[in-house]
N, C-alpha and C positions, 0 to 999 in steps of 0.2 A: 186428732193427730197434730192440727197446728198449733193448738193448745200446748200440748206437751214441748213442742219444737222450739216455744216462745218461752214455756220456764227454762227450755232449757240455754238456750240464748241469756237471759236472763241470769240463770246460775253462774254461766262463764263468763260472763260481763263483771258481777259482785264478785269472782272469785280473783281476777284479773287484776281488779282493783284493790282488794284488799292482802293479796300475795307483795311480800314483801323482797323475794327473789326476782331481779330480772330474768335470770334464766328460768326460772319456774315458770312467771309469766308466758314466756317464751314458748317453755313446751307447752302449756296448757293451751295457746291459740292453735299452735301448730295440732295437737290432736283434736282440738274443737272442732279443725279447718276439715281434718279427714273423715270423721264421724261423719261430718254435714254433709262432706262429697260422698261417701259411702251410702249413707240416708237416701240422698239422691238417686243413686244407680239403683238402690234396691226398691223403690217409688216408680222408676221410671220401668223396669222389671216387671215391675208389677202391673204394669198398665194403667198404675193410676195416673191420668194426665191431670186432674185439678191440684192432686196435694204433690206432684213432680212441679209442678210451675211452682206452688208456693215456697217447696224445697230451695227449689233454684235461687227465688228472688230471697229466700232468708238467708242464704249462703252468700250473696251479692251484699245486702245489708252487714251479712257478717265481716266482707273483705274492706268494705267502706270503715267499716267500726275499727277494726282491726288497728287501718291506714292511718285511722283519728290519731287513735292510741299511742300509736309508732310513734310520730310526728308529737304528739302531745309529750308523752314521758319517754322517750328516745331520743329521740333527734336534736328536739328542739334543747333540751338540757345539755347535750355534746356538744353542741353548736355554742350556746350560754358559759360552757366550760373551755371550749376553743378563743372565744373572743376575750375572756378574762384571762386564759394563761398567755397571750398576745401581749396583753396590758403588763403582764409581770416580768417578760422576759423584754418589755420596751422601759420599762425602770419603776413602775409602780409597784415595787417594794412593799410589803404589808397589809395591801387594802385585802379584803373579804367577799366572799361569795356567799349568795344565800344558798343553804340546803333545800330541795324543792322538792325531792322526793328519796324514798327511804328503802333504798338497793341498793345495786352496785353504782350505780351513779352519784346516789346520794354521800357511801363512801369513798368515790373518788374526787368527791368537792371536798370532802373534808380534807383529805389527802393535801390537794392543792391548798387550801386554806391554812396548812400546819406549815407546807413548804415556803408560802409566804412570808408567813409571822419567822421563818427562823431565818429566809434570805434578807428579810429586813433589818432583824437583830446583829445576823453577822455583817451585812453592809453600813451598819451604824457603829458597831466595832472598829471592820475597817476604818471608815472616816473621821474617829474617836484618838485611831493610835496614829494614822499617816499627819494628825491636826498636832498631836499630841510630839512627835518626833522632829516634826517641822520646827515649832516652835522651839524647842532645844537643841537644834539647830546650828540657829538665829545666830544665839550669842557668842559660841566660838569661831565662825563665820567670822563676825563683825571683826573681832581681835586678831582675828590671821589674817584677814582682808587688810585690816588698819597697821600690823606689824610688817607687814611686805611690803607698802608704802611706804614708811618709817624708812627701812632698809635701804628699797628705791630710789630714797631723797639721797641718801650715801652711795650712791652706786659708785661714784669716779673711783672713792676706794677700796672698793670692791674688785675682786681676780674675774676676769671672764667668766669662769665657771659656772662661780656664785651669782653672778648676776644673771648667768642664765636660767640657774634654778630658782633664785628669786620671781625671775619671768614666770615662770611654771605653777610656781606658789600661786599665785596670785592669779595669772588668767584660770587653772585648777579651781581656787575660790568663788571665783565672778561663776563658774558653769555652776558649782554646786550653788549658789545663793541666786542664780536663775531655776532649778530645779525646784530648791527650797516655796521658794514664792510661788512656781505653776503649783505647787502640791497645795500651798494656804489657800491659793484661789479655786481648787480644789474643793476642799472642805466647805469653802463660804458658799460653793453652789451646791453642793451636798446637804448643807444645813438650813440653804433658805437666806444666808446671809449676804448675800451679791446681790446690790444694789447698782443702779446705772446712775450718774448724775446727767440728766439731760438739761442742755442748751444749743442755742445755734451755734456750729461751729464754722469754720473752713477749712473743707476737708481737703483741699491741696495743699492749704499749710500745715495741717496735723501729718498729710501724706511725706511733704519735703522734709519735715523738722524729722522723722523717723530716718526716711534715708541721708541725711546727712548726719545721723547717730549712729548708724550703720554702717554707713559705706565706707568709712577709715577701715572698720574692722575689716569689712571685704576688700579691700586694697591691700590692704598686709595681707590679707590671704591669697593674693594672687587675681582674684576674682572681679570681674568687670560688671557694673553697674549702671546699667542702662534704661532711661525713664524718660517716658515719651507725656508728655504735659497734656492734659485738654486744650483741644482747641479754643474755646472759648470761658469767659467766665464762667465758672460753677458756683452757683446762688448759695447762699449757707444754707445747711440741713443740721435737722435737728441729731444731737450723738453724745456719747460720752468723750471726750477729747481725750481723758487719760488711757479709758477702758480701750476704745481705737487704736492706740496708739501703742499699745500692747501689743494689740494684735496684728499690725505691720511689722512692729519688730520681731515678733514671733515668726511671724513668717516669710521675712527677710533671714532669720536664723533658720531656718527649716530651711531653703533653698540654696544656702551656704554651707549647710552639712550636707544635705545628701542630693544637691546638684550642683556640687562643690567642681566635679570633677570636668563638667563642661567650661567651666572658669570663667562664666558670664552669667547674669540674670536681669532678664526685662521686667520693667515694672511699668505701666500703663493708666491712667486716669482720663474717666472722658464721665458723658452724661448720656443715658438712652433713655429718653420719653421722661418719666417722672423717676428713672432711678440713676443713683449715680454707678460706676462702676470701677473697681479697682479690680487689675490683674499682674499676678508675681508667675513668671516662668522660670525657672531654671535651663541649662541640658545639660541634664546629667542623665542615667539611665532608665529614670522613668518607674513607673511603680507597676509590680505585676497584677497583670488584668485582675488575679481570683481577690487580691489584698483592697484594691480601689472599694472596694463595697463597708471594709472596716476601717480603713484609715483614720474617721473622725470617733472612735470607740475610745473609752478612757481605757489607759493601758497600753492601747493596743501596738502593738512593733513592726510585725512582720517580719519581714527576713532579714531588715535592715540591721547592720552590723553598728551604729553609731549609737551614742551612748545617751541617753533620758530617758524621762520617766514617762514618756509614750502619753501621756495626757495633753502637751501645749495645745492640739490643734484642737480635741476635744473642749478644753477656755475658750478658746476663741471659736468655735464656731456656737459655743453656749454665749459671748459677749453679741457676735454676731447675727443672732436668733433673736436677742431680747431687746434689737435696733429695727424688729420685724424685717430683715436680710437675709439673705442667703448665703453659704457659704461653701463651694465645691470643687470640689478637688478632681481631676482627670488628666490623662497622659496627652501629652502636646504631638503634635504632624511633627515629622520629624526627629523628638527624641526630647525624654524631658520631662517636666511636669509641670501643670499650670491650675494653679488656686483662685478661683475669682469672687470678689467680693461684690455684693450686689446692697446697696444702701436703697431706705427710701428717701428723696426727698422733701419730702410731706409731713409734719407731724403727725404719727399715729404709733407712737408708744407710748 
C-alpha cells in the first residue's frame, strides 16, 4: 500500500511539473490533496493504524511539496513580475524580463516585455518630435525676439498702444523661448545628453547674481523679495554654476507665478553640518495635499490654471539629483509653498 501511495505521489509530482497550465496545475494538486485525505479516512476506517500514520505523514510531505511548488513557480515569479513593472512604471523604458516558466505567467512576462518595448518606442518618439519642434522653434523666436527690440529702440515714436503691444510681443517671446529651452533640456536628459560641468563654486554668489536677475522682474510684478543671507562664510562647494543657476531662476519663476498672489517670496541660504541649504517660499495658496506627491513628474500640472509646459521643476530637480542633492517641495505653516534645496558640500559627484 505504501508502495503504490509513493508512485502515486510520484505521478503527481512529474505530472505537475510537466503541465503547462497553471490552472491545471492547480486542479491537479487540489484533487491529489482530496484523494490523499480520502485515503486517509478510509485507512483510518479501517483500522489500519500502521498504513493511517503513513497516509498522514505522505499527505503532510504532500502539503510541504505543494508549499515548495507555490512559492517556487507562483509566488516567486509574481513577485519577479511586481518588482520589474516597479522598474517600468519608475522610467526604465525598454529593459526585459526573463521568461521562467511556461503558463500563464510565463505569458504574462511576455505581455509585460511587449508593453515595454512599445512604452519605449513611443517615449523615444515622444522626445524625437518635442527635440524636433523645439529646435524649430528657435529661429523664429530669435527674429520676433530681435524685431520687438528693433521696435523698442523707436518707442518715443511710437502711439501708446503700440508700444504696449510691442511690450506684449516681446515679454510673450521671452515665456515662449523660456518653455522652448526647459523642453531642449528635456530631450538632453531623455537622451543621456545632460552633462554637469563641475567646479568649486560660491554658492551665495551664484545664489545673489540669480536674484538680482530676477528680482527687477518681481518688482514690476508687484512682488516682494526677501533673502536672508547665511550667517557666516559658506566654503565653495563643488556644482555646476550655469546648471544652478537655472534652477534658482526657475524657481524664483515658479514662486512668482503661482505664489504670485501673496506678493512676497523668502529666499534663505545657510549651512547644516556638511550640507548647504537653499529655501524659496512663496504665500500664495499652496499646493493640494493629493497633487504634492506628483509635482516633480515631467508634464505634470495639476489644477493649476498658469500656463507651461509642466516640466521646469522636473530639470531641476534632475540638475539637482545629479549634484547628489535633494530637491522638495511642501506646503509652508501658514499658507504657501516652500522648495528646499539641499547641496553637498563635499566632492562626491
Amino acid at each position: 500500500m505504501a508502495d503504490r501511495t509513493g508512485k502515486i505521489l510520484k505521478s503527481l509530482k512529474a505530472l505537475l511539473q510537466t503541465s503547462g497550465s497553471l490552472l491545471r496545475q492547480l486542479t491537479v494538486s487540489a484533487a491529489a490533496a482530496v484523494i490523499m485525505l480520502l485515503l486517509c479516512v478510509f485507512l483510518i476506517v479501517r483500522g489500519n493504524i500502521i498504513l493511517s500514520v503513513i497516509a498522514i505523514l505522505l499527505v503532510a510531505v504532500y502539503i510541504i511539496l505543494i508549499n515548495l511548488w507555490f512559492r517556487t513557480f507562483v509566488s516567486d515569479p509574481i513577485e519577479g513580475l511586481t518588482r520589474f513593472s516597479k522598474k517600468i512604471a519608475d522610467g526604465s523604458y525598454g529593459i526585459q524580463e526573463n521568461k521562467l516558466v511556461s503558463n500563464e505567467i510565463g505569458n504574462l512576462t511576455d505581455s509585460i516585455n511587449e508593453m515595454s518595448k512599445k512604452i519605449a518606442v513611443a517615449e523615444k518618439t515622444r522626445t524625437e518630435f518635442i527635440s524636433q519642434i523645439s529646435h524649430e522653434l528657435r529661429t523664429p523666436l530669435t527674429a520676433i525676439t530681435g524685431w520687438a527690440d528693433v521696435i523698442d529702440y523707436e518707442k518715443d515714436s511710437l502711439s501708446p498702444e503700440t508700444q504696449r503691444g510691442v511690450g506684449i510681443i516681446s515679454k510673450e517671446a521671452e515665456r515662449l523661448t523660456r518653455m522652448v529651452a526647459e523642453l531642449l533640456e528635456f530631450t538632453r536628459i531623455q537622451d543621456g545628453r545632460f552633462n554637469l560641468r563641475i567646479e568649486l563654486i560660491d554658492i551665495a554668489a551664484e545664489l545673489e547674481d540669480a536674484l538680482f536677475t530676477y528680482g527687477e522682474l518681481m518688482k514690476q510684478a508687484g512682488i516682494s523679495l526677501n533673502y536672508s543671507c547665511p550667517e557666516s562664510e559658506i566654503q565653495l562647494i563643488p556644482g555646476d554654476p550655469e546648471r544652478l543657476k537655472q534652477v534658482f531662476l526657475n524657481l524664483l519663476d515658479n514662486a512668482s507665478k503661482h505664489g504670485g498672489d501673496g506678493k512676497q517670496t523668502d529666499v534663505s541660504l545657510r549651512a547644516e553640518g556638511n550640507r548647504v541649504i537653499i529655501s524659496f517660499r512663496d504665500h500664495g495658496h499652496g499646493i493640494p495635499e493629493n497633487e504634492l506627491p506628483h509635482v516633480k513628474e515631467k508634464f505634470y500640472k495639476g489644477s493649476s490654471k498658469n500656463r507651461g509646459t509642466g516640466i521646469g521643476l522636473a530639470v531641476c530637480d534632475e540638475i539637482i539629483t545629479r549634484h547628489n542633492g535633494t530637491l522638495t517641495v511642501e506646503n509652508a505653516e501658514g499658507g504657501g509653498c516652500i522648495v528646499t534645496v539641499s547641496l553637498p558640500m563635499s566632492s562626491s559627484i
